[in-house]
C-alpha positions as CSV (number, residue, x, y, z in Angstrom):
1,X,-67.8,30.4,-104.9
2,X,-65.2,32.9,-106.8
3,X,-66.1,36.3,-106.3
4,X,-62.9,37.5,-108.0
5,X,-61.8,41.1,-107.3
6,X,-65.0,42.3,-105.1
7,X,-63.7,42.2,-101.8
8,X,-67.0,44.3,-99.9
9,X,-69.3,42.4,-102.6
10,X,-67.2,38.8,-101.7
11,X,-68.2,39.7,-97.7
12,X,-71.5,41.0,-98.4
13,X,-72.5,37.9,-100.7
14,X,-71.0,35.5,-98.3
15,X,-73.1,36.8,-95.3
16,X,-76.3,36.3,-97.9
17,X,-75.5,33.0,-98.2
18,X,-75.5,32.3,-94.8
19,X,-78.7,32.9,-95.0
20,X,-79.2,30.9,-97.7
21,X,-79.6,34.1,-100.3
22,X,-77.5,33.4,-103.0
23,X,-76.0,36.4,-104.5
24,X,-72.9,37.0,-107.3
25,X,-69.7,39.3,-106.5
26,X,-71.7,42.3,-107.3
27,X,-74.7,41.4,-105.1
28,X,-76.7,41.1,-108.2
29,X,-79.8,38.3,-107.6
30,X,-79.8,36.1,-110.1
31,X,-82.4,33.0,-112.1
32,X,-79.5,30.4,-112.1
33,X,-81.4,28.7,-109.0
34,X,-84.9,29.5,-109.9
35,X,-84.8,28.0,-113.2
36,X,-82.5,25.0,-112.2
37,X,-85.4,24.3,-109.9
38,X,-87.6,24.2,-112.6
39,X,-89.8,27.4,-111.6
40,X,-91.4,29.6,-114.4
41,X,-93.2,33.2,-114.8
42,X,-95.7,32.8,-111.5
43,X,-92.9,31.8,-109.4
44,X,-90.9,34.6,-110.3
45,X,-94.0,37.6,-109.9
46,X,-94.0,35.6,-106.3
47,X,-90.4,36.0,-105.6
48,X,-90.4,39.6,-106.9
49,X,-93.2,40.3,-104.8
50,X,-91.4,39.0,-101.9
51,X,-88.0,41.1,-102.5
């Protein structure tokens, strides 16, 4: 994963994904994995909920 210039974002993210929380360099949460796995509108009020 390239997490260019965001060296305390790059660690942060990187301990996320150890826990299998997938982040970008700016520790933003992203759809890229929701949608791949084909989830929609309910699944995302669940996931919000749950955040």
């Amino acid at each position: 994963m390239d997490y260019g210039n965001y060296e305390k974002g790059r660690a942060f993210a990187e301990k996320l994904q150890r826990a299998n929380i997938i982040v970008d360099c700016a520790v933003r949460i992203g759809t890229c994995e929701i949608t791949r796995r084909e989830m929609k509108e309910n699944e995302m009020a669940k996931i919000a909920e749950l955040v």
